[in-house]
C-alpha positions in Angstrom: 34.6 40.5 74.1 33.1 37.9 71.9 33.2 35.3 75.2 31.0 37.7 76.9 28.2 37.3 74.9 24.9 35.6 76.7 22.9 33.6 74.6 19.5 32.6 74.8 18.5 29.0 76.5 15.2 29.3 74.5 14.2 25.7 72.0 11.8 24.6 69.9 11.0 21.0 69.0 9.0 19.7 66.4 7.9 16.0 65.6 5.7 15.2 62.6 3.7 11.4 62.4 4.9 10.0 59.2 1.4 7.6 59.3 -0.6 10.5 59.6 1.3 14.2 58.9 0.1 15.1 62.4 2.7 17.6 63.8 3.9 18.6 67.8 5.8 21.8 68.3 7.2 21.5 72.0 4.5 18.9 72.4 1.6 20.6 71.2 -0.5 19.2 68.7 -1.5 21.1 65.3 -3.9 19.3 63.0 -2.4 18.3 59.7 -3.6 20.5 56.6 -5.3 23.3 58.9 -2.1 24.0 61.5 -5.1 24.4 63.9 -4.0 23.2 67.8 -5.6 20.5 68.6 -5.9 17.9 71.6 -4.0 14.5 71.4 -6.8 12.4 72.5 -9.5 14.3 69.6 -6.4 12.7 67.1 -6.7 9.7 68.9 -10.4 9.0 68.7 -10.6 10.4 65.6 -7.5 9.0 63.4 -5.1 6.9 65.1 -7.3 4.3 67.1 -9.0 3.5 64.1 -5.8 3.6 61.6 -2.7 4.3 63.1 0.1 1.3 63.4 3.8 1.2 64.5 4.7 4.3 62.6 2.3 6.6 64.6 3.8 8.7 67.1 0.8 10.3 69.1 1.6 9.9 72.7 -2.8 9.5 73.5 -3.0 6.2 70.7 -5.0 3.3 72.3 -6.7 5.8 74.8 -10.5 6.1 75.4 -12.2 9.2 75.3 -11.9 12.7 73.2 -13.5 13.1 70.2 -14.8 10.2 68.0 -17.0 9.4 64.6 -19.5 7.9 66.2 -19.8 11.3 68.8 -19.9 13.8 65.9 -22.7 11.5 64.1 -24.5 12.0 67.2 -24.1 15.7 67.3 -25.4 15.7 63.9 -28.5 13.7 64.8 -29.1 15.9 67.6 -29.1 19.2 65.4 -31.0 17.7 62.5 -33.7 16.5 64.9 -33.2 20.1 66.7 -33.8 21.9 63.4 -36.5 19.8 61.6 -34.3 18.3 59.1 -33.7 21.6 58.1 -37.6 22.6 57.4 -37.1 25.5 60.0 -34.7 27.4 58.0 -32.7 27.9 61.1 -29.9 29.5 58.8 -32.5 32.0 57.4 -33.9 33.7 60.5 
């Protein structure tokens, strides 16, 4: 009886960036301290091209492109100089 059993094929893997505490379940990435999925090359830009080393395990590190610093600073610029600075109160409408 016992030898008849089926069992499930289903697995899971997980791999966490000691550099960084970025983590990948079945190679998907969740953001470190918010479990949020996020996009390898956003990491990329974001953390590891700028401080990663041998220890970082993100598979996008070195690649161009995604989100960057320098790209959100410009989205700020952009909604300062939308809003006035904040003299239009946008948040009070």
């Amino acid at each position: 009886m016992e030898n008849d059993r089926e069992y499930s094929d289903l697995s899971m893997s997980r791999a966490e960036c000691p550099k960084c505490g970025a983590l990948w379940i079945n190679g998907q990435h969740y953001w470190s301290g918010t479990g949020v999925k996020g996009n390898d090359l956003d990491l990329a830009g974001l953390v590891c091209n700028k401080l990663s080393d041998f220890q970082c395990i993100n598979p996008s590190k070195g690649q161009e492109g995604g989100d960057t610093w320098v790209k959100r600073m410009e989205d700020l610029d952009a909604f300062g100089k939308k809003y006035e600075e904040g003299e239009s109160q946008w948040w009070n409408k």
